[in-house]
C-alpha positions in Angstrom: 23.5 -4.8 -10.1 20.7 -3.6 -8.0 20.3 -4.0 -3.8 16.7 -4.7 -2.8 16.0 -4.4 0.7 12.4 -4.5 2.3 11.7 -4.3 6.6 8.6 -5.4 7.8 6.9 -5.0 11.5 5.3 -8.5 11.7 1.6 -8.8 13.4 0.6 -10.5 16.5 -0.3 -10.1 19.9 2.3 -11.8 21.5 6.0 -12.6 21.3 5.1 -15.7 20.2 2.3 -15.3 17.7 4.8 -12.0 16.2 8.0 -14.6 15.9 5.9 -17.7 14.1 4.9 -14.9 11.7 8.3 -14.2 11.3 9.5 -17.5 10.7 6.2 -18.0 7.8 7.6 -14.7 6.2 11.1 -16.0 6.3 10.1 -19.6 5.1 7.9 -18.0 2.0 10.9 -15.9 1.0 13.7 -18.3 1.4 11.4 -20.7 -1.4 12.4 -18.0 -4.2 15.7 -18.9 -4.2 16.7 -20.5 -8.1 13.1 -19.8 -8.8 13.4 -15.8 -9.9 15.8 -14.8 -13.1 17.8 -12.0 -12.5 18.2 -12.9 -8.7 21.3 -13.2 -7.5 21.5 -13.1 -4.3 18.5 -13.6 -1.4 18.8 -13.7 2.4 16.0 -13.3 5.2 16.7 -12.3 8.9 14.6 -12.0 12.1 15.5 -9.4 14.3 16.8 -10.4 17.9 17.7 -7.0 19.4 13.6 -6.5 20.8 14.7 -3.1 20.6 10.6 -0.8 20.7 12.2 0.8 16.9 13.6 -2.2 15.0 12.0 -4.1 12.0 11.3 -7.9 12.8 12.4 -9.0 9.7 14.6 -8.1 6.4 15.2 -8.8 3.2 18.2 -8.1 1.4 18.7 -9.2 -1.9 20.6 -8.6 -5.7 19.2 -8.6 -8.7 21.8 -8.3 -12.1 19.8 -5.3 -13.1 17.1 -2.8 -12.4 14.6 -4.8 -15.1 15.0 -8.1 -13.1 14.1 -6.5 -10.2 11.0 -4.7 -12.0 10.2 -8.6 -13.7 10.6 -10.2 -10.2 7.6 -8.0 -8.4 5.1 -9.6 -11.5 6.5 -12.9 -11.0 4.0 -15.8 -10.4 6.2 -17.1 -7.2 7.0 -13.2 -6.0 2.7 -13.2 -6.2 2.4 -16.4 -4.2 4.4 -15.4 -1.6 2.9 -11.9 -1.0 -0.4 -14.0 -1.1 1.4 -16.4 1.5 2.4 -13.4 3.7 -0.8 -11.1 3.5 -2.0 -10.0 6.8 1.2 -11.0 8.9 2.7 -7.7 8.5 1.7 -4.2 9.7 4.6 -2.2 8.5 7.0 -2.4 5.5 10.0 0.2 4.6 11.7 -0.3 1.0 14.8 0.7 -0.5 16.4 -0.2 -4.2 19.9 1.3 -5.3 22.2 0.5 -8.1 25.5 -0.7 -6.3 28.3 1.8 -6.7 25.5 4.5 -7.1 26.4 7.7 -5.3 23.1 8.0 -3.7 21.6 11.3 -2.9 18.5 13.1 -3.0 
């Protein structure tokens, strides 16, 4: 299995506009569950802490292996989303490890 976990900074000018952004990335990825094989596991979360450093949003999810996870990036419904989402982020951070891996650099 393989952990796939993406952080965006969301766009806006307010806290408003930043957190209805938030929600629309949220909503687009929460439609890919049952829709991707291979993914196993998918949840979304907004950031509440305000803190000036976080991420406003996070995805975690599990794929059964690292070729799912490769198949789910070309996937028509992956594509639609990251059409759905352009433009409402200004940052992203990505990590993907095998679980049980040892990590290092």
């Amino acid at each position: 299995m393989i952990k796939h976990i993406v952080m965006w900074t969301v766009a806006g000018g307010t806290p408003h506009e930043k957190a209805l952004n938030a929600g629309r990335i949220r909503d687009a990825f929460e439609s890919l569950r049952g829709r991707i094989p291979g993914l196993l596991h998918l949840e979304v979360g907004v950031d509440v802490s305000r803190i000036d450093y976080a991420c406003d949003v996070v995805l975690y999810s599990e794929f059964d292996t690292p070729d799912s996870l490769a198949r789910y990036g070309a996937h028509p419904e992956h594509q639609r989303v990251r059409s759905e989402i352009e433009g409402l982020r200004v940052g992203r951070h990505q990590v993907d490890y095998p679980v049980g891996a040892a990590g290092g650099l």
